[in-house]
VOPAGU-2260 file (C-alpha; in pm, 1 decimal, decimal comma):
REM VOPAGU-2260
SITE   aa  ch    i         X         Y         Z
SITE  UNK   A    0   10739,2    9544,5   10470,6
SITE  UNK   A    1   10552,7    9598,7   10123,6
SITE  UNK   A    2   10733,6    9707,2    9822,5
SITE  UNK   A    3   10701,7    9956,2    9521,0
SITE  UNK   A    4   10733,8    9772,4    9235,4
SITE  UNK   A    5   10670,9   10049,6    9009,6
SITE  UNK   A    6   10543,1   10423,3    8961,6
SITE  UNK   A    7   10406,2   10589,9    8665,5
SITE  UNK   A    8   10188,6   10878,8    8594,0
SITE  UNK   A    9    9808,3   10795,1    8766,6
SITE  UNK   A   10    9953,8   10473,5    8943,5
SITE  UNK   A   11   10112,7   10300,9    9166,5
SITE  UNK   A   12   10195,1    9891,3    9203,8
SITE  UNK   A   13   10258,9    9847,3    9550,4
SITE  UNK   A   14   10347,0    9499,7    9617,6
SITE  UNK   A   15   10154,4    9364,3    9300,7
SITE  UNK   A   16    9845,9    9581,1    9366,9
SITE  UNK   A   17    9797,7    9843,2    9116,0
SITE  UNK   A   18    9646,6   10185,7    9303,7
SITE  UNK   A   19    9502,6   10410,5    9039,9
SITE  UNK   A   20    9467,8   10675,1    9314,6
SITE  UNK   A   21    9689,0   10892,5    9571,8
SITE  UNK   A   22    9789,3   10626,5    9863,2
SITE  UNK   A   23    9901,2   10695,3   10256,3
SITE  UNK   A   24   10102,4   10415,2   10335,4
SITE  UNK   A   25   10154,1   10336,7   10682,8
SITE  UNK   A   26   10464,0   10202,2   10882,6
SITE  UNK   A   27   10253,0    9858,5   10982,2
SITE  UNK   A   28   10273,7    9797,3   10575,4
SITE  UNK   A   29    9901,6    9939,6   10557,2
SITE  UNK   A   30    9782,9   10095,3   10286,4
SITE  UNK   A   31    9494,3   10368,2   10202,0
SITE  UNK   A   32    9369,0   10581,8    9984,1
SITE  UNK   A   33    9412,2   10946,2    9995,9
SITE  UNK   A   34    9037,0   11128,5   10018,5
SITE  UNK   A   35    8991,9   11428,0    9893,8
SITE  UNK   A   36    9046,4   11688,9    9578,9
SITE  UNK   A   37    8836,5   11561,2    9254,6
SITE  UNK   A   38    8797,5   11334,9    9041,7
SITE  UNK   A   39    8957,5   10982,8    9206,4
SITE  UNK   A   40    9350,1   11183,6    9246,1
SITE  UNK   A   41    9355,3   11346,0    9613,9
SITE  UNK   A   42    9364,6   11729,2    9654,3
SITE  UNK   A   43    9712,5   11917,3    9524,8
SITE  UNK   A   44    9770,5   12018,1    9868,4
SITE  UNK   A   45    9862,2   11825,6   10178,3
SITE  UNK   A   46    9674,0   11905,7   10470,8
SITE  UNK   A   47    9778,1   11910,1   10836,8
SITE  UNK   A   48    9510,6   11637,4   10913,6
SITE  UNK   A   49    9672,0   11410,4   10631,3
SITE  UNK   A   50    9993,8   11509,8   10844,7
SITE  UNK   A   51    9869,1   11436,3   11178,6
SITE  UNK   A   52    9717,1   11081,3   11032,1
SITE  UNK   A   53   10079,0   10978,1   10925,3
SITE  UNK   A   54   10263,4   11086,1   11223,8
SITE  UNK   A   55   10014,0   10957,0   11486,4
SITE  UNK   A   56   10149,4   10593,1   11383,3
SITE  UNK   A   57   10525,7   10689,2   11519,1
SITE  UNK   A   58   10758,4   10656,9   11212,7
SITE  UNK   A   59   11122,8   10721,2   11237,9
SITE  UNK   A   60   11050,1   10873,9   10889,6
SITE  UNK   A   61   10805,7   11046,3   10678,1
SITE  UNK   A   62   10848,2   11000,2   10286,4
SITE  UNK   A   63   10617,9   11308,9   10085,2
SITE  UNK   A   64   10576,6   11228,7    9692,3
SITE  UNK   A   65   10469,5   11508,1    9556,0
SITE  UNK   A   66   10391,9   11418,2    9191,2
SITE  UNK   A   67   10540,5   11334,7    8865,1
SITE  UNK   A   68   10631,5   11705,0    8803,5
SITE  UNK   A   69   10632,8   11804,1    9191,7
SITE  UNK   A   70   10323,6   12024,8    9207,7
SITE  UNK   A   71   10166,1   11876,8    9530,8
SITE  UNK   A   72   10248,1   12138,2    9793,1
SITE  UNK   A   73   10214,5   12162,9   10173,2
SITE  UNK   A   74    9964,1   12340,5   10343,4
SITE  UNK   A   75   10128,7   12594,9   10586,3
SITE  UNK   A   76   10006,7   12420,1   10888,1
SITE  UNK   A   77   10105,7   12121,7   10734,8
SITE  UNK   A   78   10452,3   12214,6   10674,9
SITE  UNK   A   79   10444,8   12370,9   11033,5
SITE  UNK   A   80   10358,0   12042,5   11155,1
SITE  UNK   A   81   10641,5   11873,2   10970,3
SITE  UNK   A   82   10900,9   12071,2   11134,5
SITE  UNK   A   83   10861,9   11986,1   11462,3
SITE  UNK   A   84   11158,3   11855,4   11675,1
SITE  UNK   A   85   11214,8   11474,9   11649,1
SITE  UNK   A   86   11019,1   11502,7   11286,7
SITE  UNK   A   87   11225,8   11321,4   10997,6
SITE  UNK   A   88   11079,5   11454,9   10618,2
SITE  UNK   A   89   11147,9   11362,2   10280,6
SITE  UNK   A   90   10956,9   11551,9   10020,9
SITE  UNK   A   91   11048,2   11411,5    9714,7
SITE  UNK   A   92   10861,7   11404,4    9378,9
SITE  UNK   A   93   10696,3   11076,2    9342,7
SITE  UNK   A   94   10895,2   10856,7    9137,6
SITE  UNK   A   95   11243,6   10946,7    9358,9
SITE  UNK   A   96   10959,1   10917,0    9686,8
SITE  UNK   A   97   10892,3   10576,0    9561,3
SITE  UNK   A   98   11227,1   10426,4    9552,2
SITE  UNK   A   99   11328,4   10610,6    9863,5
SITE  UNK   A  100   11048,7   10407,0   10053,8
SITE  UNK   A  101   11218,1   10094,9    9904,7
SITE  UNK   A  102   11531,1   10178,1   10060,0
SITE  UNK   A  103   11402,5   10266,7   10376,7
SITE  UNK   A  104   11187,7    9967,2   10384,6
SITE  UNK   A  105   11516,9    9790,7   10329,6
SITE  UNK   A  106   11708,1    9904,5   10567,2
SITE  UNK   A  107   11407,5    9866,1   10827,4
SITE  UNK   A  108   11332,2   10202,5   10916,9
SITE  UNK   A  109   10921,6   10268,3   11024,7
SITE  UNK   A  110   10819,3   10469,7   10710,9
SITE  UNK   A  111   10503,5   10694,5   10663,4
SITE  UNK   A  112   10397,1   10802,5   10347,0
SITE  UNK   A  113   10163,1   11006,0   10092,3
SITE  UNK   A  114   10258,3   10937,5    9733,8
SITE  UNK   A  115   10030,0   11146,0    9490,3
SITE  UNK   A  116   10040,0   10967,3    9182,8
SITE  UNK   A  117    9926,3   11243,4    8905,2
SITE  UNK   A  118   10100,5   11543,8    8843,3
């Protein structure tokens, strides 16, 4: 499984491979870049179809970052969608998100993931 090897404001190194931009992450270990919002950052919402694109690959977990100062919030449906029975959520801001993947990863859980890497 990759590995976060470190999170900072506008980045994130994700097992040596520096993403300047918000990333899903996928249980397989694959790893994408968030569309949306301006500039190269994704939007400062999450959207049910961002959702729907992390739990159509079955994790046993889903792992929200929502920042460095926890402003990305959910979209209602969104957050609808995340509570759903059988539907594990961590929304964490993204640093804490970061090394929560690690220990997930670790312990060999099947981890989804958005990490927004700005604000």
């Amino acid at each position: 499984m990759p590995r976060v090897d470190s999170f900072e404001f506008g980045s994130i190194v994700i097992d040596g491979r520096r993403y300047g931009h918000d990333v899903l992450v996928f249980p397989d270990g694959a790893i994408k870049r968030r569309k949306g919002g301006f500039w190269k950052f994704g939007s400062h919402v999450i959207k049910k179809v961002e959702i729907d694109e992390l739990l159509k690959t079955n994790p046993e977990i889903v792992v929200l970052g929502t920042g460095t100062d926890a402003r990305l919030r959910l979209a209602s449906d969104a957050e609808l969608a995340l509570k759903e029975p059988g539907i594990n959520c961590a929304v964490l801001p993204s640093l804490a998100a970061s090394e929560r993947l690690n220990d997930l990863w670790d312990s060999g859980k099947r981890v989804a993931a958005l990490i927004h890497v700005t604000c």
